[in-house]
Each structure stands twice: as C-alpha cells, then as structure tokens.
C-alpha positions in Angstrom: 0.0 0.0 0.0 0.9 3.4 -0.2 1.6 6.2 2.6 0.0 9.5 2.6 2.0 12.3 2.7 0.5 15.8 3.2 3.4 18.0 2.5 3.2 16.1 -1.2 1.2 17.4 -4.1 1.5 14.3 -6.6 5.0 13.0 -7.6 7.8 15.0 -8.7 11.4 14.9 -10.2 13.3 16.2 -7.3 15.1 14.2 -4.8 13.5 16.4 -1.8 10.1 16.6 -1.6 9.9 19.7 0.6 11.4 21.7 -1.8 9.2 20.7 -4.7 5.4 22.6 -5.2 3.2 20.3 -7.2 3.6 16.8 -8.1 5.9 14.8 -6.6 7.7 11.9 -8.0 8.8 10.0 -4.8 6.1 7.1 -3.9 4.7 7.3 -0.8 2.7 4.5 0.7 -1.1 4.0 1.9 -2.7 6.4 -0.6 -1.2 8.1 -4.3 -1.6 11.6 -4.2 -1.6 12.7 -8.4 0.3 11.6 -11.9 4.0 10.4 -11.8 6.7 12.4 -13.0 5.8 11.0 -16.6 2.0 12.0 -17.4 -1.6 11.3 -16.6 -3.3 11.0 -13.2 -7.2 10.3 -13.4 -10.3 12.2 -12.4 -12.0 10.6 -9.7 -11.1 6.5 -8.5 -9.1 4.4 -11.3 -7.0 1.5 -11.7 -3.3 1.5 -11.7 -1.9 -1.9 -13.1 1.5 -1.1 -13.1 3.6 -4.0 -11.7 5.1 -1.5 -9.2 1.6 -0.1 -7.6 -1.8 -0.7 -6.4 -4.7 0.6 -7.0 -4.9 4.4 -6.3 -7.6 7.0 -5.7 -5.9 10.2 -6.5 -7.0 13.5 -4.9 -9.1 15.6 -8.2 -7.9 19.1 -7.1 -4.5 18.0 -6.2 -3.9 16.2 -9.4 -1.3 18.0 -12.0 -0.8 16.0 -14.6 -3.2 14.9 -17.3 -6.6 12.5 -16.5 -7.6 9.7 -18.1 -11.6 11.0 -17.7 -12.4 13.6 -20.1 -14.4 16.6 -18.0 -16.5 17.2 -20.8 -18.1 14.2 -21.3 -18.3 11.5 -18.9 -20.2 8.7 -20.8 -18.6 5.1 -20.5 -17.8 4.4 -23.7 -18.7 0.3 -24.8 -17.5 -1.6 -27.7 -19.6 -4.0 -29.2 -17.8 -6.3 -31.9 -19.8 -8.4 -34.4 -18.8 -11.8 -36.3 -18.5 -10.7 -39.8 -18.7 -12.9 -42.4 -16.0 -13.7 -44.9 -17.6 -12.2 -48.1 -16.0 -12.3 -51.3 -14.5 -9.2 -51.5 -12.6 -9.9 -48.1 -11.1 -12.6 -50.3 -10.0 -10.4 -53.0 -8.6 -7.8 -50.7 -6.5 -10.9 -49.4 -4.4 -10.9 -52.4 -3.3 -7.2 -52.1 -0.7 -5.0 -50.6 -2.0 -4.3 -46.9 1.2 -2.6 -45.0 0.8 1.1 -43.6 4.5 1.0 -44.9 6.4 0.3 -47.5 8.6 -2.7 -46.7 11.6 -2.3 -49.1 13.4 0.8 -51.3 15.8 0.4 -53.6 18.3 3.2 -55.3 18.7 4.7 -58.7 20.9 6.9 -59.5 18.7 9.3 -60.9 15.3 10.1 -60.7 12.6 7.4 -61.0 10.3 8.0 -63.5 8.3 4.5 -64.4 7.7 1.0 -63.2 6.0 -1.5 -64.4 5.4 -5.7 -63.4 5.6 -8.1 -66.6 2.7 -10.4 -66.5 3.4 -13.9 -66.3 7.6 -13.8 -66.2 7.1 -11.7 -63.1 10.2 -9.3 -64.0 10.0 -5.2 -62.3 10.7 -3.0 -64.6 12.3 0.8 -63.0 13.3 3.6 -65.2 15.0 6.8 -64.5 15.0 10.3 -66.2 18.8 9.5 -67.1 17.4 6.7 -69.6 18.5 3.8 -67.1 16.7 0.3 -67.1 16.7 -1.8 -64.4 15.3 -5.4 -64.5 14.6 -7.0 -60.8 13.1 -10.6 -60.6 10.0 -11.3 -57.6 11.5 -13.4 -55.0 10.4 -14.7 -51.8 9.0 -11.6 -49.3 11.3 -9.5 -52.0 12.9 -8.8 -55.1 16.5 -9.6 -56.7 18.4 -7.5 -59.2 19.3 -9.0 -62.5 20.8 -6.9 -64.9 20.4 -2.7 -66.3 20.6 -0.9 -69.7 21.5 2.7 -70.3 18.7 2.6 -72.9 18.7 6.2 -73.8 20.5 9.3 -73.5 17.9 11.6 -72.0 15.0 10.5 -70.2 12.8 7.7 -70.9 9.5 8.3 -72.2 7.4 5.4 -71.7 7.8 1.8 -70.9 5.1 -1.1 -72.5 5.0 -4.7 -72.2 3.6 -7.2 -74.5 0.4 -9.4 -73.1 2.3 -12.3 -72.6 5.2 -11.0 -71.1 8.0 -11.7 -72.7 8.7 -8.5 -74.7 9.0 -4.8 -73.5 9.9 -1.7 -75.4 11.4 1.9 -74.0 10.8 4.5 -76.0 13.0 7.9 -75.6 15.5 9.9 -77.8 14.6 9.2 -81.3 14.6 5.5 -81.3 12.5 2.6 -79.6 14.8 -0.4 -77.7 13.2 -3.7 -78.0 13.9 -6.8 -75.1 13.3 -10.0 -74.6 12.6 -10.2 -70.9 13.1 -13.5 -69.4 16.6 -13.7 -70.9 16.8 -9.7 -70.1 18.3 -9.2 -73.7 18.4 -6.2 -76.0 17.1 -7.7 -79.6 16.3 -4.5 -81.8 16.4 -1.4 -82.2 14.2 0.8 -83.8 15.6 3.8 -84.9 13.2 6.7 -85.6 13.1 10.0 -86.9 10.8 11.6 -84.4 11.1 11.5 -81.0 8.5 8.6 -79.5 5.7 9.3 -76.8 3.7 6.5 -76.2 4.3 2.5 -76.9 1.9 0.0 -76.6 2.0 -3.7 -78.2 -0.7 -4.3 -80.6 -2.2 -8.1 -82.3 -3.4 -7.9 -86.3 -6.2 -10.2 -87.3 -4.0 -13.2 -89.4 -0.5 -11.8 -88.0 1.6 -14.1 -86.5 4.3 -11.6 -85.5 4.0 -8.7 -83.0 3.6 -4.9 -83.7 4.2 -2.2 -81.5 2.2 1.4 -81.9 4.3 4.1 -81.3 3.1 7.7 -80.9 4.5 10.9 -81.7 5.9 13.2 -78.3 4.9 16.2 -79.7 2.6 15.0 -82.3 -0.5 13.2 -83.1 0.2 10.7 -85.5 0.8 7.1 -85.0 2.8 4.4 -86.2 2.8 0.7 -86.0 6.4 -1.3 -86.0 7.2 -5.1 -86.5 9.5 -5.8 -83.4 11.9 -7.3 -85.1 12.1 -5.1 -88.4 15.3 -4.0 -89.0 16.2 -0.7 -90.3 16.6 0.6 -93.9 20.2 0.9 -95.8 19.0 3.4 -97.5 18.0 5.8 -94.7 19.1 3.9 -91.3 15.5 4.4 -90.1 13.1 1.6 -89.1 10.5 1.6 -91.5 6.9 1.5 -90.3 4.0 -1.3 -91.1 1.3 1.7 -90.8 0.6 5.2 -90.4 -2.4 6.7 -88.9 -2.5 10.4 -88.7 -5.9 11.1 -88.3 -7.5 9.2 -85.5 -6.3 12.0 -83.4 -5.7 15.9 -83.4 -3.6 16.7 -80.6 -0.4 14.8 -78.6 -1.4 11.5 -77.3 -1.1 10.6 -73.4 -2.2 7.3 -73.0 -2.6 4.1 -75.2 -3.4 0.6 -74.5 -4.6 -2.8 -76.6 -7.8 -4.6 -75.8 -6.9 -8.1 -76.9 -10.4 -9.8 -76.5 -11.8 -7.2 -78.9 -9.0 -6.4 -81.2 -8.9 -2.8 -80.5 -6.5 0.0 -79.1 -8.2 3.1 -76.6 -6.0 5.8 -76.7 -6.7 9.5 -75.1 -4.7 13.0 -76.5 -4.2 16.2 -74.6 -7.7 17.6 -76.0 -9.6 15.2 -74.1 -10.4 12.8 -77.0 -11.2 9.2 -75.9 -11.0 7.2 -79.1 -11.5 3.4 -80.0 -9.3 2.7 -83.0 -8.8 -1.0 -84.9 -4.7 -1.4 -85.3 -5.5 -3.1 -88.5 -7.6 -0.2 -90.0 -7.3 2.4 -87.8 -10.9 3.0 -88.1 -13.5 2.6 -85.6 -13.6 -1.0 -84.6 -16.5 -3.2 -86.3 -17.6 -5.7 -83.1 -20.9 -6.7 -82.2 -19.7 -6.6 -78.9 -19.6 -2.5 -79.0 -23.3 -1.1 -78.6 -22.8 2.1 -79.4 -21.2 3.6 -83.1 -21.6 7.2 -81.9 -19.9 8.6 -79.2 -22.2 11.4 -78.4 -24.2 8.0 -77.3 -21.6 7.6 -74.5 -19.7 9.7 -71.8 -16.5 9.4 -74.2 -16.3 13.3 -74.5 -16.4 14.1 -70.5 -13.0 14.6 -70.7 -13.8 17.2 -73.6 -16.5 19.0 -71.7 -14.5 19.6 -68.7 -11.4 21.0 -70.3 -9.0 18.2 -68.7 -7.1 15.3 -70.2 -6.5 11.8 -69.0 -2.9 11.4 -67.7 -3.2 7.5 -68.1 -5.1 4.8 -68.8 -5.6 1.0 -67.5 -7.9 -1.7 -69.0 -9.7 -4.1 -66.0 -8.2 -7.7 -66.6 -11.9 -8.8 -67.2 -12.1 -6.5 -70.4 -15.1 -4.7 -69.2 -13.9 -1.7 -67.9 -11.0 0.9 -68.6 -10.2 3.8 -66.1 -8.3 6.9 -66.7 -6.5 9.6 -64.3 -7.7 13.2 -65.5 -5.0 16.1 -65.2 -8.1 17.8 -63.4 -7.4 14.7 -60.3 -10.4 13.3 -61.0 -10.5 9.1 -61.4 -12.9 7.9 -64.1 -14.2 4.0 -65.0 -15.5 3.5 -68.0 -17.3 0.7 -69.6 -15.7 0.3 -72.2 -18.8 -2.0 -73.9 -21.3 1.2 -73.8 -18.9 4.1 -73.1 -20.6 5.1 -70.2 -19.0 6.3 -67.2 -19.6 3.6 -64.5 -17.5 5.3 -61.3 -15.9 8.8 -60.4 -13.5 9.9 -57.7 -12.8 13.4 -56.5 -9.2 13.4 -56.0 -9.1 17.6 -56.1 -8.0 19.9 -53.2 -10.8 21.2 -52.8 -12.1 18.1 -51.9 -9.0 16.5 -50.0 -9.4 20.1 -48.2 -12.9 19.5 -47.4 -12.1 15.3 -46.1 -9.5 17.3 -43.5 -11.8 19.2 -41.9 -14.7 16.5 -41.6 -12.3 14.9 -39.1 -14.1 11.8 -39.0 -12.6 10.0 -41.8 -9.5 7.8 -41.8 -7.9 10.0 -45.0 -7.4 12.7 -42.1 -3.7 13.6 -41.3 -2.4 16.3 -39.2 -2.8 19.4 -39.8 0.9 20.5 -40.4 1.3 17.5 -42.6 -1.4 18.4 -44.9 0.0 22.1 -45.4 3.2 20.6 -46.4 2.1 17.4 -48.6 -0.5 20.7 -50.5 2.8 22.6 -50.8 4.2 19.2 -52.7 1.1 18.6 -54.8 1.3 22.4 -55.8 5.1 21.8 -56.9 4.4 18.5 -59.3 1.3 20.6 -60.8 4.0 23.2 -62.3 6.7 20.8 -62.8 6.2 19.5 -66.3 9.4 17.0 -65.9 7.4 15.2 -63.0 5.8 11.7 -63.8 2.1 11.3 -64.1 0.4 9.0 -61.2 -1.3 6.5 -63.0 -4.1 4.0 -62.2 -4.5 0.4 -62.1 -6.9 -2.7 -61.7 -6.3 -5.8 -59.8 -6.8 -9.3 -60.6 -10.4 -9.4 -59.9 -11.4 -5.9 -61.5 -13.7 -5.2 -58.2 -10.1 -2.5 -56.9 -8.3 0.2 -58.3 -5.7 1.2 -57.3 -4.0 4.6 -57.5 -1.8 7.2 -55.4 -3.3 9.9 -53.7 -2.1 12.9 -51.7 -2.9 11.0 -48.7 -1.2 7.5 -49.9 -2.1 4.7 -51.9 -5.3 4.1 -52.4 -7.4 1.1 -52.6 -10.9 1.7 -53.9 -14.0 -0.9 -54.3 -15.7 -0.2 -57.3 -18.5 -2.1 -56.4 -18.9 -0.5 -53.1 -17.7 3.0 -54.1 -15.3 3.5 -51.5 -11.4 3.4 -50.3 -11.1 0.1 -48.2 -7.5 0.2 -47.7 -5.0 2.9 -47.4 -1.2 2.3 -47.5 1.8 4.8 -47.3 -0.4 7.8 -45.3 2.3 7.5 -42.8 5.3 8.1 -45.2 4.8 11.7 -44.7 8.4 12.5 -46.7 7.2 10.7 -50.0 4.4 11.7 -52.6 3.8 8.1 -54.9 3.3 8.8 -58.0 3.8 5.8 -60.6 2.8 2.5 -59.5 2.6 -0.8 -60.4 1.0 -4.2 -59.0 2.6 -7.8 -58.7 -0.1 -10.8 -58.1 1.6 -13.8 -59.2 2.6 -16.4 -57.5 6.3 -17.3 -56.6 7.8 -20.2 -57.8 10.8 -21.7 -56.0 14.1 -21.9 -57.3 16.6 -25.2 -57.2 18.7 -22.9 -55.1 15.6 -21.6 -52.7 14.2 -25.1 -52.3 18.0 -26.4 -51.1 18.1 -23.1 -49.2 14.9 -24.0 -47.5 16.0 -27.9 -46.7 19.3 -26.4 -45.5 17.4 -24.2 -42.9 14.9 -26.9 -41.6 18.1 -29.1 -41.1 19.9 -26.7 -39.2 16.3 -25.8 -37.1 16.5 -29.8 -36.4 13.3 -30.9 -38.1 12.3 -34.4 -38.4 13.3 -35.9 -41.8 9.8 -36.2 -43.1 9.6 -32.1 -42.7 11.8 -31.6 -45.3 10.0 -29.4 -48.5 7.4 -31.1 -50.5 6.2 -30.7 -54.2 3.3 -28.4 -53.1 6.0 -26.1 -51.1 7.7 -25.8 -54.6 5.2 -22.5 -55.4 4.0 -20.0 -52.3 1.1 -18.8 -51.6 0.7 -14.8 -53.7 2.9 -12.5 -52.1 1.3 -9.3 -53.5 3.3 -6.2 -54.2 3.5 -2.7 -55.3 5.8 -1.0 -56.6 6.2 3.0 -56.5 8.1 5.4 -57.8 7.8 8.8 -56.0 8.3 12.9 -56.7 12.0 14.0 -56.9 12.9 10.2 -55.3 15.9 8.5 -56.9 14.3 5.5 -54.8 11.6 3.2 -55.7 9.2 1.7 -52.7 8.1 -1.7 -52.5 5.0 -2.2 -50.2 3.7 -5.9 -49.8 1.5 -7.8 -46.8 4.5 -7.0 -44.8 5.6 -4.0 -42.3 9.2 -3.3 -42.5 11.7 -5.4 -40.7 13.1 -3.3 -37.2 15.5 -0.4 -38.3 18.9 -0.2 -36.5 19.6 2.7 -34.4 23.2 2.1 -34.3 23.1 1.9 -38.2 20.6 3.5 -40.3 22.0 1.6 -43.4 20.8 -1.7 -42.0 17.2 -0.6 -42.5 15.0 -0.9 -45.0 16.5 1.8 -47.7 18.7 -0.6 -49.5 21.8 1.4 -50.7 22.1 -1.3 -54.1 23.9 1.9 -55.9 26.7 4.3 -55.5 24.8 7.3 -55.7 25.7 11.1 -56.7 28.0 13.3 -55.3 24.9 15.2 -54.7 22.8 12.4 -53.0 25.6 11.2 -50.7 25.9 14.6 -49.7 22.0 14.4 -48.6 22.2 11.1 -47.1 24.9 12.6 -44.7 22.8 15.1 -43.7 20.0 12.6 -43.4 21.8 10.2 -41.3 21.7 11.2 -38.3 17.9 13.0 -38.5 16.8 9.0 -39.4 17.3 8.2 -35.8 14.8 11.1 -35.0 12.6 9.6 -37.2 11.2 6.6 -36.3 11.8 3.9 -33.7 11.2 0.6 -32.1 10.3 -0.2 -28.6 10.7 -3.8 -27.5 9.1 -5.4 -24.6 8.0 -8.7 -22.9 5.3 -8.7 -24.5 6.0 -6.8 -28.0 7.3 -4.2 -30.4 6.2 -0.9 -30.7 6.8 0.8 -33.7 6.5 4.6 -33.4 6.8 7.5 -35.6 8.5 10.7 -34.0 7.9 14.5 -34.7 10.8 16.3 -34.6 9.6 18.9 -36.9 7.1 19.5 -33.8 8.9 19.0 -30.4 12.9 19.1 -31.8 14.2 18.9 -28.4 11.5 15.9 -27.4 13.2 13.8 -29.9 16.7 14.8 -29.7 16.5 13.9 -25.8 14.7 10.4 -26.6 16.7 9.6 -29.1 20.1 10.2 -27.4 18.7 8.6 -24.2 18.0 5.4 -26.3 21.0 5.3 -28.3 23.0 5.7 -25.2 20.6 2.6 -24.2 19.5 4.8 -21.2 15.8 2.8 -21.8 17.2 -0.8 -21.9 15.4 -3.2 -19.2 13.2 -0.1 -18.3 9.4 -1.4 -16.6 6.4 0.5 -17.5 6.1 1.5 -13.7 2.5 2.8 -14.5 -0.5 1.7 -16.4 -3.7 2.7 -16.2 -6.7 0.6 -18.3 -8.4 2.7 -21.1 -6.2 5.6 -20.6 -2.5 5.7 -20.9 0.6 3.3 -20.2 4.1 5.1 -19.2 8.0 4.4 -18.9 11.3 6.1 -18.9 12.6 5.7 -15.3 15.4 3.3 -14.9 14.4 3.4 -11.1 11.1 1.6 -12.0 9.6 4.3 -8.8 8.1 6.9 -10.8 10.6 9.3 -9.4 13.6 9.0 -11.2 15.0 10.0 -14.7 16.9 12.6 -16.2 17.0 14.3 -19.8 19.9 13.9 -21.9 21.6 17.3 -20.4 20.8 16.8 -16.8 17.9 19.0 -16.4 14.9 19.8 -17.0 13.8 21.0 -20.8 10.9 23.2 -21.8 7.6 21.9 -23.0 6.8 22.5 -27.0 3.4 22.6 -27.9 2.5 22.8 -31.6 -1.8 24.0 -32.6 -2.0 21.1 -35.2 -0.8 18.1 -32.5 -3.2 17.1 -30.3 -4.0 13.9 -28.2 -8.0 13.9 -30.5 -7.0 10.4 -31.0 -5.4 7.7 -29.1 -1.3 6.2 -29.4 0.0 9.8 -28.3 3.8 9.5 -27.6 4.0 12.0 -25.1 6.0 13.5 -22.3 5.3 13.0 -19.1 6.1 15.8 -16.4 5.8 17.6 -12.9 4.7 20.6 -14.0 5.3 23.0 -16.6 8.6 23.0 -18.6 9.5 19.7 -15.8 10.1 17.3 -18.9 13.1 14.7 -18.5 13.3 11.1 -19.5 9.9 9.7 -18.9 7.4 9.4 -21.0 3.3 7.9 -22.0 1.6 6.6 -24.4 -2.3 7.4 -24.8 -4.9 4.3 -25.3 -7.4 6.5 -25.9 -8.5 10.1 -27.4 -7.4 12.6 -24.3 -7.7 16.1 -25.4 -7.6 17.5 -22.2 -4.2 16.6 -22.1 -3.0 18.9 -24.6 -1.2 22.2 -23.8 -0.2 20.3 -20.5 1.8 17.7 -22.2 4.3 17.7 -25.2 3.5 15.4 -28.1 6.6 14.3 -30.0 5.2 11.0 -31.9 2.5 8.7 -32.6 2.6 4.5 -32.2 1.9 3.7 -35.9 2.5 -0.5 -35.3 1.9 -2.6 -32.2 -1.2 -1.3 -31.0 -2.2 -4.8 -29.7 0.9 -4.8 -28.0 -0.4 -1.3 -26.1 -3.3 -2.9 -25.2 -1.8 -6.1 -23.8 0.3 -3.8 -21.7 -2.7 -2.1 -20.5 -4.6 -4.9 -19.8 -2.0 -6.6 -17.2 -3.3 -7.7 -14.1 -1.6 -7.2 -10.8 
C-alpha cells in the first residue's frame, strides 16, 4: 500500500520533496496523491496496473498531470464487436498490398520516373529520367536484381509490355529499344526519326508476329512497328507497317490494346477518348460494342471539362477501362457502352474539405497536410514530374491509384477506399505505380536453401519441403516510384523489418547503388535526422513501432533519441498503467521518481496547434509541471484532449497497437 504524505502534491522529479510545489515523483505509501513524473493522473477512482503499484484514488484538485476521464463528457464508452462474415470481397482484398509502410526501397541513380510488373515472367521494370533500365526478378518476401541498360541518352519516355510477357519496349531519344525479358536481352532497335511518346504492343487479325504502336511526343500521329524489323540501308531508319494520322488531333497521353476485342483506346491532350482498330485504324467493327456514336456515350467528358486523361488501364476482365484526369479526377469506363460507371474526387478542394470532416480515416495532421499541399502544388507546375497513374487488380472489383494521402485502394462495387497504405510516409508523394499478383515459384537454389534451414532448425526428416512447397502462396506487391525520389518503394502484406539505431543503413532503404555526389551529400545530412525519425520499442510482451515529430517537439526527440542510443531505456518497466487511458515508462528506477533528460535538467515543454491527443497512441511526455520534462514518457490508449497544452506530443505509435493494449490490460 501506499503512505499519505500531506506535504506532497502528486510526484515530482526532485530528490527532496519539501522543496518541490506540485507533483511529486517520490512514492509514498497508503494512498497516491496525483500523476507520476511521466504523465496522466485520473479524475476521480481508477486503476493503476502497473507491476510497481496498487490501485490508487488520487485526490481531483490535487492532481497535476493529465486524467484519463475527459471533464466534458463523462459517458462510458462500450465496444460491441460483431462476427462478420467472410464475403467475397474480403477474399480479393487478401491478395493485395495491406502494409501502412512500405517494406523495401531500392536506389537509382537518378530520378525514377516509371515501373511496371511483366505479367506472367514476373520481371519489375524501374526507369529513370537518365534513360536507365533496371530489371529486378519477384522473390520470396522481395525482389532480386538482374541486370540494367542505359537505354537512352535523356530521359525515358514510356515503358510497354507485351500481353504475354516476354517483350518490353522503352521508347526515348529518337529511337525505340526492344527486349526480350526472361533472358533480359536487348534484340532490336528501332531507330526513328521523331522522338517517340507513347508505346503499346498491338495483335493484327492473321499476323503471327508482334507490332508495336508508337506515338509521336509532340505529335499526333501514329505508327505501327514489326519488333523485329530491322532498319533501312538506305536511310538507317526503321521503316513502319502503318501510319495513322488522323484518328487524333492533338499529342497523345495514354494508349493501351484490348486483346479480347482487337482494338486499341487511346486518349490525347484535348480530351479525345478514341476506340481505333490497329489493323484499319478506323472505328472498330464488333458486335460486342453497342454504341457507333460517341455522343451516345460519356467518351467526351474529358472534352467537356477542359481536362485530359494522364493515363489509362484496362480491368483484366475487359469490361472496364479507367483513366486519371489532369483535373485529379478518377474515371471508370465501360468500355462495352462508353458510359462512365465510377468517379472519384481526388481535387483539393475536396482532400481540403475530407481534413476538416475529421471523421474519416484519410485525415492527417494538420501540419502535414500544409506541407504534402505545398508538394502537390510543386508536381502541378513541374512538367518533368511523372504522371500517377491507375491500375486494376486481378479481380477488376479494386483500383488502385496514389493519392495525396497515400495509396489508395478503392472498391468499385462499393464506391469507396477500403484500404490505405503509405499515409504515414509523410516524406514521399507516390506517383507511378505498379502491382505484382503472381505467385512465386521456387528456385533449385531456394528449395535447397529452404532444406538447408529446416536441417539446421533440427526438423524431423519427413519435414523436409514437398512438391506443393515448390510454389508459395501470392505475395502481392507494389511498386512506386515517388516525386523527386531517386528510390523506388516496395509495399507488400509485410511491415518493415526493425530499423537499426546504431546503423541506419541496415534498414529498409537498400543502398544497391553508388549514388551522386549530390545524394551522398544528402544522405549525410539525413543520417543522423533518421534516428529522429522513427523507432522501435521492445518489450516482454511486443514491439512498438512509433513515428517521432521532430519537426514538432525538436528537443523531445533529440532527448529520446540520445537517451535510447546511449541505451538509457534498456530493461526499463512501464512502472505505471492505467486501463483505457495511458501506459508510461522512462525511469530506470522503475519508482516513478527518477530519470533525467539527456543534459541533466529539465527541458521546456513545445506545444504545436496542429498536434493534439484527439486520437489515441500519443507518444507524449510525461512531467511535474510546466517545462519539468526529463526522461519519462506515455503513451495514450485513448482520445485525451484535455491533455493537450499540458503535455508535449513528440510522436505517434503507428505499429503494435495490440501490444499497447496487452500492456494495459495486465493484471496485478
């Protein structure tokens, strides 16, 4: 039990109680009189189920630090939780990207500009504005490189794939590169006498070979190409199979083939959405098409509303094809009728309006949404930055496409996001994405890999890999390229492995390449703000992955982080924990009363008006009083806004919330 002591007002830092007015720190038996050194004390009885304590009944007009009973409303709050039934869209979503983070990044050396996922050969394909080509192969939980070409001299201005998967074509310069993808080979070149815009590969009704349409960059004609046709003696160009100048009027932006019909749908900077047959170039003649007029369809809303589309994706199912607009507006299309089926308002004014609703999951801190506005305002007026594009998934029920507030994940049939990933990669705006769904096939050297390991774990004999272990279950992917980023992300059904403090190259930004002169420079800078960044807290009973604000409380994060690279935290108790409320640590005494800041006394508070503990998984410091802060610190379970202006936020838990709760939950 606990000991009253009158000439104490709650817990404080100081060794001598007397000379302390306020909280105290020291523990005193028989009753608890206020908050420890590190944060909340509660209004009225509560629980304490700190390892270290009893219950306690704290003293409401002696308390100092924050409560875990809001005085505004004092409703119990109940959770109910239903059995939900598995329906089938809970099954598609299964075979997506679900990670708040992105698990992998690999390096460039310049800019990236594209990416794309081969079908069938599984190969990632990452270009860069320097006309670099990088092949990677899917592994298991990652990705291998293989081999590059410096395709071009300037940058690259499109990448396309054939359907199958074996082919891919870069267009840039004045000339088209042609490769054979599962033996990551150069076989032609096309050499042009125009600089190329789009590509796309194209089938001919009683063709055997393969044909690739090729668009002007700053015109509107296009051309069809044999693959393999080699060029003239006469003139050293590649001559072309066809020519169609008049199917559109202005510079086209997006093109893809529609194999089950035989047709390409192409868009141009004047908003023209056009159906074209590669063997005619006319209108295509299918049954299967119920219109022969556009002004039947929704095929000029681009028109009407002055925009363009900035790229284009056909559903896997053929039934649907979606387009980004320049105005950030997402459009499906049936591409059957021409009718618009879907649209989503990806505008400011409408990401402006979702912030202050407040009662949506694309929310984000205020600060944070000043400065990613600031970034969308920058890619608006640079012409050199890559289009985000949009993409469907297996099933055709997502799409997929990045946002100002991450990746998102839309059902088309219910009309909404359902998943969300990268909103906490506050430094990077995703921009060109692509989506692996295959399935993994083990290697001779992955299978002996895997024996090796169970032999080594000491598994019985009959344990050793079977034919049905010889392909893995899907390990879907993404892959983005991001504004002014000579990285490329990688998010998959994984969060990131734990990031060293001791060495912030051992993390998950995979230094592959020797970079500039002018990114090492940056990444020396950076190197020592990445352990303000983020970090891991590991206890008996889990991690705790948390995001830090040093943007917000600088000297909050500068004092953790020295205090846990100087491993000041190591073997630490949480010495207080309070059910529905908060659970706190930080004193190597384990009392309540102890702890010290990195420089030996006490540092200011730093309050910021877009931080506040509205929601729960606050990192927060705990203190005695104003401007008392030293080595302890809590972590909110719940929303506690009357804790802000009395306690400085400096991060946010963004993985192991169960583990909070477990820690909460302890019994005594």
């Amino acid at each position: 039990k606990h000991k009253e002591n009158n000439d104490m007002v709650g817990p404080t830092d100081d060794s001598n109680p007397s000379s302390f007015v306020g909280p105290s720190d020291e523990v005193v038996e028989d009753s608890f009189v206020g908050p420890s050194d590190v944060g909340p004390s509660d209004v009225g009885p509560s629980e304490d189920h700190s390892p270290q304590a009893l219950s306690e009944t704290p003293n409401p007009q002696e308390q100092v630090g924050p409560s875990d009973v809001d005085a505004s409303d004092t409703r119990l709050a109940h959770t109910t939780f239903k059995k939900k039934r598995k329906n089938k869209q809970d099954i598609y979503l299964e075979q997506l990207p679900c990670a708040e983070r992105y698990e992998w990044s690999y390096l460039h050396k310049d800019r990236v500009c594209h990416t794309l996922v081969t079908p069938n050969t599984d190969f990632f394909i990452t270009a860069s504005v320097d006309g670099r080509l990088n092949f990677w192969k899917k592994t298991i939980e990652n990705i291998d490189f293989v081999t590059f070409f410096q395709a071009h001299s300037g940058p690259i201005s499109s990448i396309s794939c054939s359907q199958d998967g074996k082919l891919l074509a870069s267009a840039g310069d004045t000339s088209i590169k042609i490769y054979h993808v599962e033996n990551f080979d150069m076989v032609n070149v096309l050499d042009l006498n125009y600089e190329p815009g789009m590509t796309c590969f194209v089938s001919l009704k009683g063709k055997v070979k393969t044909y690739l349409a090729v668009s002007e960059k700053k015109g509107s004609t296009i051309r069809l190409y044999d693959t393999f046709q080699q060029p003239s003696a006469d003139s050293g160009q590649t001559p072309s199979f066809a020519e169609f100048a008049s199917i559109h009027r202005d510079t086209i932006t997006a093109m893809q083939f529609h194999s089950p019909l035989g047709m390409v749908i192409s868009t141009d900077k004047k908003g023209m959405i056009e159906y074209w047959s590669p063997d005619t170039g006319a209108f295509p003649s299918s049954p299967l098409l119920t219109f022969q007029h556009k002004f039947r369809t929704n095929l000029f809303d681009l028109v009407k509303k002055k925009t363009y589309a900035t790229s284009l994706s056909l559903s896997p199912n053929g039934l649907l094809f979606v387009v980004m607009g320049r105005d950030k507006f997402v459009r499906v299309f049936s591409i059957h009728d021409g009718l618009l089926y879907r649209e989503f308002n990806e505008t400011y004014e409408r990401a402006s309006e979702a912030q202050r609703e407040k009662n949506t999951k694309l929310v984000i801190e205020d600060f944070d949404f000043g400065k990613r506005m600031a970034v969308e305002k920058d890619i608006d007026a640079d012409i050199s930055a890559p289009p985000s594009n949009v993409l469907f998934d297996d099933s055709s029920q997502f799409i997929i496409y990045p946002s100002l507030v991450g990746i998102k994940i839309v059902s088309l049939e219910y009309d909404t996001t359902v998943r969300l990933l990268g909103q906490v990669e506050s430094t990077e705006r995703f921009l060109s994405i692509a989506l692996f769904q295959g399935r993994v096939k083990l290697t001779r050297t992955h299978i002996a890999m895997i024996e090796q390991q169970k032999k080594k774990s000491q598994l019985p004999s009959g344990s050793m890999i079977t034919t049905n272990e010889k392909t893995l279950q899907n390990d879907p992917m993404i892959v983005a390229a991001a504004y002014k980023r000579h990285r490329f992300y990688l998010f998959s059904r994984r969060e990131p492995k734990e990031i060293s403090l001791d060495d912030p190259t051992l993390s998950r930004d995979i230094f592959n390449e020797k970079p500039s002169e002018s990114v090492q420079e940056v990444a020396k800078a950076l190197k020592t703000k990445s352990l303000l960044k983020s970090a891991i807290i590991h206890t008996t009973m889990g991690d705790i992955w948390i995001n830090l604000f040093p943007e917000v409380a600088p000297k909050a994060v500068e004092n953790f982080g020295s205090l846990a690279s100087d491993n000041y935290y190591n073997n630490v108790i949480f010495h207080r924990v309070i059910k529905d409320f908060m659970i706190q640590t930080g004193d190597p005494t384990g009392t309540g009363t102890g702890g010290m800041s990195k420089w030996g006394i006490h540092f200011e508070d730093e309050f910021h008006p877009d931080y506040s503990h509205h929601r729960p998984f606050r990192l927060s410091m705990a203190n005695a009083g104003p401007h008392t802060n030293g080595s302890q610190f809590f972590i909110t379970t719940k929303a506690c806004p009357w804790l802000d202006k009395v306690h400085t936020i400096f991060g946010e838990v963004v993985r192991g919330f169960e583990t909070c709760h477990k820690i909460e939950s302890v019994d005594v």
